[in-house]
C-alpha positions in Angstrom: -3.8 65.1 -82.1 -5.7 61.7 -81.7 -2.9 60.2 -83.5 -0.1 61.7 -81.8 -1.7 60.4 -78.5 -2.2 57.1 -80.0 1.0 57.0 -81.3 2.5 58.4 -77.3 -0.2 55.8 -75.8 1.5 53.0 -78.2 5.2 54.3 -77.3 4.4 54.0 -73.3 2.6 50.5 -73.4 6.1 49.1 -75.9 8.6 51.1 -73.2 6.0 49.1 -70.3 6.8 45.8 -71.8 10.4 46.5 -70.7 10.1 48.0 -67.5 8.6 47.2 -64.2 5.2 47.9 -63.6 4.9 50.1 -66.5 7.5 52.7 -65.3 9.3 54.3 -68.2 12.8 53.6 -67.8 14.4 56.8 -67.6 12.5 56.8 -64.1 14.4 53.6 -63.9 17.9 54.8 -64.3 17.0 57.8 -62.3 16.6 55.5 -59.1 19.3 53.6 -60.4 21.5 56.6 -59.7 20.1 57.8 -56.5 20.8 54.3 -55.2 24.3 54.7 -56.5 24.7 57.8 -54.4 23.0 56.8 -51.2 25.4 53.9 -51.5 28.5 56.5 -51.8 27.5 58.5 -49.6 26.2 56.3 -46.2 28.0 53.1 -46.1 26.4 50.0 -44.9 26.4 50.4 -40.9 26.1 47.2 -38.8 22.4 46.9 -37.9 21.6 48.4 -34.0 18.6 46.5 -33.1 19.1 43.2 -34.9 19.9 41.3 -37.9 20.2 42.8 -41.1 17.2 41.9 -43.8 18.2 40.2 -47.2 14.5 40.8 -49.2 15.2 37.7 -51.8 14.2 38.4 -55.0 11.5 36.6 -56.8 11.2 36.8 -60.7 7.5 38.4 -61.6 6.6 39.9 -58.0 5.5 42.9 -57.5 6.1 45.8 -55.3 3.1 45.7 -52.9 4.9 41.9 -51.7 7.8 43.8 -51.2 6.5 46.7 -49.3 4.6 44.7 -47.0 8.2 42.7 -46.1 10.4 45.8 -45.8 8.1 48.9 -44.6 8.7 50.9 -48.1 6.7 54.0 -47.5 3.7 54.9 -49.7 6.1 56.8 -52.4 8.2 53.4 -52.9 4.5 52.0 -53.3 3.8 54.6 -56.0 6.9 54.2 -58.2 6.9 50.3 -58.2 10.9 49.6 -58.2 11.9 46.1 -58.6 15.4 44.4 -59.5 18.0 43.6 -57.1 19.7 47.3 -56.8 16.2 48.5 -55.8 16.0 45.9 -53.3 19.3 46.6 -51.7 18.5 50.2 -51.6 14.9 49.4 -50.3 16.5 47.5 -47.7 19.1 50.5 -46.3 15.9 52.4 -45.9 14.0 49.5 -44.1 16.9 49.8 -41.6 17.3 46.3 -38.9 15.0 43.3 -38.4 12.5 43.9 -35.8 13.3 43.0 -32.1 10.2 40.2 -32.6 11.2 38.3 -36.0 8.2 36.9 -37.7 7.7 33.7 -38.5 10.2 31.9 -40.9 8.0 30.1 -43.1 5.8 33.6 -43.2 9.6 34.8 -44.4 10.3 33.1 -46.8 6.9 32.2 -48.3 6.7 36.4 -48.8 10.0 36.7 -50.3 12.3 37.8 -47.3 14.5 36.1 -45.3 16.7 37.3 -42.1 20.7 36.6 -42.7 20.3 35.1 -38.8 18.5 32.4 -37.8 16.3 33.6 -34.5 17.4 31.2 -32.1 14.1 29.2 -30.5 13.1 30.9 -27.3 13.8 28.1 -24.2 10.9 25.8 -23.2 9.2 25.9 -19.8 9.4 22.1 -19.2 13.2 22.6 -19.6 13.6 25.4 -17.0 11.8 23.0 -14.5 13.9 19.7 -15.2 17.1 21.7 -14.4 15.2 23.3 -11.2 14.4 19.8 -9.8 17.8 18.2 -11.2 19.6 21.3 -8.9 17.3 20.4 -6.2 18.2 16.7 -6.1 22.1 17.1 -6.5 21.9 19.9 -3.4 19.6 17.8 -2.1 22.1 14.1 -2.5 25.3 16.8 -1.5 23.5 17.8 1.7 23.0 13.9 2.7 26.5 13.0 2.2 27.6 16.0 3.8 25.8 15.2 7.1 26.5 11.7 7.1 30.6 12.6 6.8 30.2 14.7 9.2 28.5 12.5 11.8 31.0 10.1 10.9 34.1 12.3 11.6 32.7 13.5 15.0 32.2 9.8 15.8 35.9 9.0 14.9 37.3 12.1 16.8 35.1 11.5 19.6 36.3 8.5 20.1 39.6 9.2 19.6 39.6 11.5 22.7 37.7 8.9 24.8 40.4 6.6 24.7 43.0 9.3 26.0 40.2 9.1 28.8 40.0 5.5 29.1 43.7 5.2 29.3 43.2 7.9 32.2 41.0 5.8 33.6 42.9 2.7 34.1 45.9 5.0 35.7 42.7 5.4 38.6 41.2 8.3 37.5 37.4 8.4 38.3 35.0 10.0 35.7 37.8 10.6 33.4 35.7 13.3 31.2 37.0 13.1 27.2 37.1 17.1 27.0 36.6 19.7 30.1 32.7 20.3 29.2 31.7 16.5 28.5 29.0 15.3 30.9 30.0 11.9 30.0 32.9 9.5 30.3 34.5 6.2 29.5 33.0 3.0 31.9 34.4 0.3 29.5 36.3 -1.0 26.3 34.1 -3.2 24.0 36.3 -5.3 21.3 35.0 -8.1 18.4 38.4 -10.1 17.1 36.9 -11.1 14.5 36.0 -7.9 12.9 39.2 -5.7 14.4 35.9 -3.2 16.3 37.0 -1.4 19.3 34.2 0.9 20.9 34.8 2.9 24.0 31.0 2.5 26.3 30.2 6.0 27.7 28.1 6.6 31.2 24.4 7.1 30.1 22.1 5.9 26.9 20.8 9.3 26.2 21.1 11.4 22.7 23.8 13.4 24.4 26.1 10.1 25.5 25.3 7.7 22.3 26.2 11.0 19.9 29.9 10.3 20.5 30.1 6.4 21.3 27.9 3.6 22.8 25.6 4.5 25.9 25.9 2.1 29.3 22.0 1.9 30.3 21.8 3.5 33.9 20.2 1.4 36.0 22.0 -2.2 34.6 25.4 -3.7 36.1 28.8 -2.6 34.2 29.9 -5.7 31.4 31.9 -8.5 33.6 29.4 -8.1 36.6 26.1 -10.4 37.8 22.8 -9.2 35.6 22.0 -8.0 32.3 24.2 -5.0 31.2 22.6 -3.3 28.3 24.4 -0.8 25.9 23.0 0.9 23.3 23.9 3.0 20.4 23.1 4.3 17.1 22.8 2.0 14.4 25.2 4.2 11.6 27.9 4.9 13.3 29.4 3.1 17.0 26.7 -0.1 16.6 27.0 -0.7 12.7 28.8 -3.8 13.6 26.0 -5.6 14.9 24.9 -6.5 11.3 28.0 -8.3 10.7 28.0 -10.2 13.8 27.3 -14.4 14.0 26.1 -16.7 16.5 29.7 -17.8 18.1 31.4 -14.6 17.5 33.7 -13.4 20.5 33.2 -9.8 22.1 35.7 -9.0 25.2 34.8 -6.2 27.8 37.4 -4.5 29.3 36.6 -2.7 33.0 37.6 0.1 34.0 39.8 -1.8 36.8 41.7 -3.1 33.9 39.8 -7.0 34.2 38.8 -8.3 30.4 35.5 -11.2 30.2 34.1 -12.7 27.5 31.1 -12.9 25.6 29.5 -15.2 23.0 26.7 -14.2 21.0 23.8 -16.2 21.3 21.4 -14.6 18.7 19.4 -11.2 17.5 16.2 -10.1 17.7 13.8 -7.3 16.2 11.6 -6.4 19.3 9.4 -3.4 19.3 10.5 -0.6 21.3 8.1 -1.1 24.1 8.8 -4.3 25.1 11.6 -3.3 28.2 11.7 -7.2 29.4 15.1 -6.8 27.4 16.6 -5.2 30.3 15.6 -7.0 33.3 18.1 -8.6 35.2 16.8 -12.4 35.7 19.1 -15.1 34.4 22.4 -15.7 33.6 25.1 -12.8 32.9 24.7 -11.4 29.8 25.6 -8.3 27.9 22.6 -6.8 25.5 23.3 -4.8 22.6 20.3 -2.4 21.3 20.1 -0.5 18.0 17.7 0.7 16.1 16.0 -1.2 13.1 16.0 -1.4 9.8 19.5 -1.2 10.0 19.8 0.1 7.1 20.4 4.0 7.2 18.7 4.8 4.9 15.9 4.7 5.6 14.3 6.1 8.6 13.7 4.5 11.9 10.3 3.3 13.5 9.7 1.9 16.7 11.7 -1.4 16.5 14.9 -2.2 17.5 17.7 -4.5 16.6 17.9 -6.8 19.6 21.6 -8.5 20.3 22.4 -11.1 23.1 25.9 -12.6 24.6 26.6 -14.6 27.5 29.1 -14.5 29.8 31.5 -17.5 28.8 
């Protein structure tokens, strides 16, 4: 007996030499088989939750590396497969990836390595740059949006007023531009040198200078005795005024159908307080007031953009 079981004990440790982990290889082709028939039987089905797992195999390892890769249940663990055909089947049973991959080098490092590459989850930092890059082009599309519109307004406003104005020199008083207007044409303001033509509306408030340049209640119409001061806004009807030169020519047309002239003497940036703009000592003179920096841009303080001509 003890040398029967030496010679059994010698016979399992030569068929260990040729198998993995010791197993005697008839256990061997026995999985082999089953594998064969699970293969038959169950095609490969496209994974449900993600990626399919490729375990890689690695010459020497051992089955507890692979178990803790693939999930093989304790029985796997027992028997101590290895070769490729018991990874494939190993890897049937281990079904899909998991929804959270682990980490590549982790992967590969324990021998298994997902067919897809996880693709890297986006940062915060870029979330936020597109936010504020949205923000600036709505922001940039809103600014030129207002400013076309005011501008159109301007042109169509004024392209009314002067079906008013040319009511206004058949003798029509108060020739109003459309039936609600609480405004209306007093004069015709022209620079030759820069082809401008700006109808002057009754009244410097918002309402009046929204559509054209305001006549300041109070001062004499252009052509007569006194200072006449007009005003206006310095993006739209008065943007002129930065282009105009000591010398330059404006013409005023009355509503009587008479045309004077003025020559510009010079500008000035006054603050807004200081009214001795509009008395009426001196010469006659037509004042044209903006506000400054002219520039549109940038928003408005409390200085104005200060034009004088005189009567010539």
């Amino acid at each position: 007996m003890v040398g029967s079981s030496s010679t059994m004990a010698m016979r399992r440790d030569i068929a260990g030499e040729y198998s993995p982990s010791g197993v005697h290889p008839s256990a061997c082709h026995r999985f082999a088989r089953i594998a064969r028939r699970v293969a038959i039987a169950a095609p490969r089905a496209a994974p449900v939750l993600g990626p399919q797992c490729l375990p890689e195999h690695r010459t020497g390892g051992t089955h507890e590396t692979l178990a803790a890769v693939s999930g093989i249940g304790r029985r796997a663990r027992r028997r101590g497969r290895h070769g490729a055909r018991r990874n494939r089947l190993a890897a049937r049973h281990a079904g899909v990836c998991r929804a959270a991959p682990m980490n590549r080098k982790r992967e590969i490092a324990l021998g298994v390595e997902c067919a897809w590459t996880p693709l890297p989850e986006p940062r915060r930092s870029s979330w936020l740059w597109i936010v504020f890059i949205t923000l600036l082009v709505a922001l940039g599309a809103w600014q030129l949006g207002r400013g076309a519109w005011i501008q159109a307004k301007a042109w169509l406003a004024q392209s009314l007023i002067a079906h008013a104005w040319a009511r206004t020199l058949s003798g029509e008083r108060q020739a109003k531009p459309w039936p609600w207007a609480d405004t209306w044409p007093v004069a015709r303001l022209t620079v030759p040198r820069l082809g401008i033509e700006r109808y002057v509306l009754a009244g410097a408030d918002g309402a009046a200078m929204a559509f054209g340049p305001g006549h300041v209640s109070g001062t004499p119409l252009p052509g007569e005795a006194g200072n006449s001061v007009i005003g206006g806004h310095r993006d739209t009807h008065l943007a002129f005024l930065a282009k105009l030169k000591p010398g330059d020519m404006l013409i005023a047309e009355r509503a009587d159908g008479r045309r004077v002239t003025y020559r510009v003497s010079g500008t000035e940036v006054l603050d807004r307080r200081e009214v001795w703009v509009t008395k009426q000592e001196g010469p006659a003179r037509l004042t044209l007031v903006t506000c400054y920096p002219l520039d549109a841009w940038r928003a408005a303080g409390n200085q104005r953009y200060v034009l004088v001509a005189f009567l010539s």
